[in-house]
N, C-alpha and C positions, 0 to 999 in steps of 0.2 A: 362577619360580626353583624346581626342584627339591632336595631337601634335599641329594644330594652337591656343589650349587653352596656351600650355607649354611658359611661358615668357624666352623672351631673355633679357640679362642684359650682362653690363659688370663686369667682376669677378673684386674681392676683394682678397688684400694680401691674407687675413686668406681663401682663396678658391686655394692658389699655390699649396698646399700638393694634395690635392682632383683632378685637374687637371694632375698634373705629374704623377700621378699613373695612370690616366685612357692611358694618352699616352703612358706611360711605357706597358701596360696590350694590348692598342686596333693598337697602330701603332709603336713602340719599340721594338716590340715582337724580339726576337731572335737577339736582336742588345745590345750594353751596351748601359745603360739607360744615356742618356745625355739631357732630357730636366726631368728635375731634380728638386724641390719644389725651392729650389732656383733662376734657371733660370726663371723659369715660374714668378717667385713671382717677379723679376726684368723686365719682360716683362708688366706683370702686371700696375710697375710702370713706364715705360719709355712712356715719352711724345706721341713718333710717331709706337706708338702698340695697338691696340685693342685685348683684350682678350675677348670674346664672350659667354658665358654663357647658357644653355636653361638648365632649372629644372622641375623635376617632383617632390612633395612634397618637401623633405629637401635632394633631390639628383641630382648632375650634370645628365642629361641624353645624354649632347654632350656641345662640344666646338667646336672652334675655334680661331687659332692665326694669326693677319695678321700686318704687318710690312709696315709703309708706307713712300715712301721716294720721292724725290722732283721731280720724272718723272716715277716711276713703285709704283708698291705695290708685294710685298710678303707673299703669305700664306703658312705662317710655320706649321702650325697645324692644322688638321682637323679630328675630330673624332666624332662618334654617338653609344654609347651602343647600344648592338645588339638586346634589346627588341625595340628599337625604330627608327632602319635603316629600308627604304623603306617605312618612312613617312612623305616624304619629310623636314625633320629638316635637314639634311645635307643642302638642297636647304635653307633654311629660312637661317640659318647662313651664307653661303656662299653670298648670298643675301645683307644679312644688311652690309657686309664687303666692299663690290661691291659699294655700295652705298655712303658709308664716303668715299671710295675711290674717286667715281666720283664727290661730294661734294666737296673736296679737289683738283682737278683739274687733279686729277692720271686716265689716263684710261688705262692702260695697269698693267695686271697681272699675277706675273709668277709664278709657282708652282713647285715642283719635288713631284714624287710617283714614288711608288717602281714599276720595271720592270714588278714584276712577282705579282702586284697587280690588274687583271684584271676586277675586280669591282670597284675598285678608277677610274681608268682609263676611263669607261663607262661612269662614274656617272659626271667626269670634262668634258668628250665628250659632253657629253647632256648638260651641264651647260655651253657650249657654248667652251671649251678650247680648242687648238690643242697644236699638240706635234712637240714643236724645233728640239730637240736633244736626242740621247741616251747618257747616261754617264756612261760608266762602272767603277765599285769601289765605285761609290758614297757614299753611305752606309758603311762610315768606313772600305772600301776598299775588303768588303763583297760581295756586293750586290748591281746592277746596279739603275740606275734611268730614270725616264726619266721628262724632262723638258716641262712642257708647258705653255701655255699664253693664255691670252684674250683679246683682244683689246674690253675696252669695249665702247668706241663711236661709234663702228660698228656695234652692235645689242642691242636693247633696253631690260632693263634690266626686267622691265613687263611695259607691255602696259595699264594695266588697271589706274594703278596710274599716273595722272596729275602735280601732286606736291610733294617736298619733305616735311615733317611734322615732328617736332622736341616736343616734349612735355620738356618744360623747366621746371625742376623742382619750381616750386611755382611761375611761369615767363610765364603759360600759353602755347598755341601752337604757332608755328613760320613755317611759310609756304612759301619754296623758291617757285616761280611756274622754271619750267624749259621752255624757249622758242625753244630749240633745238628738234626739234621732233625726230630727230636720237637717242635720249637720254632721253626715258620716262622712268622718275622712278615713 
């Protein structure tokens, strides 16, 4: 199964535990664990959060968390098992996130990653983000951050798609057309 076969979905309560472990395990590492089955499982639930999903058979094989508010969005979460980094699923979640985003009328996206994570780093460069700011301590007063953003009406998010396409469950498909050519999703 190649990763454009792997579905994205959004998580379900009974999927908080399985998610906070993998953050605890793939980006928590060496820190105390503070996104926790709990908090996850309240992200989960809260109106203005997407929790993002991609499965291989009956296993998370990556997530993401993004937080959207009445003029930014934030991605709190970002993680891919390392059988399956470097297949573009980082990109696909990141992606779909991007999208409700600019759905919702939010084009700007801020993120923090670790200083000394020089692969996160790349991988948000390439996906279009720059870096604000350095924040030393960020990290529970450990380990530095650094801040960065997307404006995303400034670069289209892929150019092959014309429309946005919503499959409504039992409600058939629903197709914005986007007329802003700055902003092909």
């Amino acid at each position: 199964m190649t990763n454009f076969e792997l579905p994205l979905r959004l998580a379900r309560p009974e999927e908080a535990t399985a998610i906070a472990h993998l953050s605890r395990d793939l980006i928590e590492y060496g820190l105390r664990w503070r996104w926790t089955p709990t908090r996850v499982e309240a992200s989960i639930r809260a109106a203005n959060v997407n929790v993002l999903t991609a499965w291989i058979q009956q296993s998370i094989a990556g997530f993401a968390i993004m937080r959207y508010g009445s003029k930014e969005a934030h991605l709190d979460l970002l993680a891919v098992a390392p059988p399956y980094r470097r297949a573009r699923l980082g990109s696909r979640l990141l992606e779909w996130l991007e999208k409700c985003a600019v759905v919702g009328g939010i084009f700007n996206v801020v993120l923090e990653v670790r200083a000394g994570n020089e692969g996160a780093q790349l991988f948000y460069k390439r996906m279009g983000y720059h870096t604000l700011t350095h924040i030393p301590g960020y990290y529970q007063g450990t380990e530095a951050a650094l801040r960065m953003s997307r404006d995303l009406s400034r670069r289209p998010l892929n150019t092959r798609i014309q429309e946005v396409q919503y499959k409504l469950l039992g409600f058939g498909v629903l197709s914005i057309p986007i007329s802003n050519s700055t902003i092909d999703l």
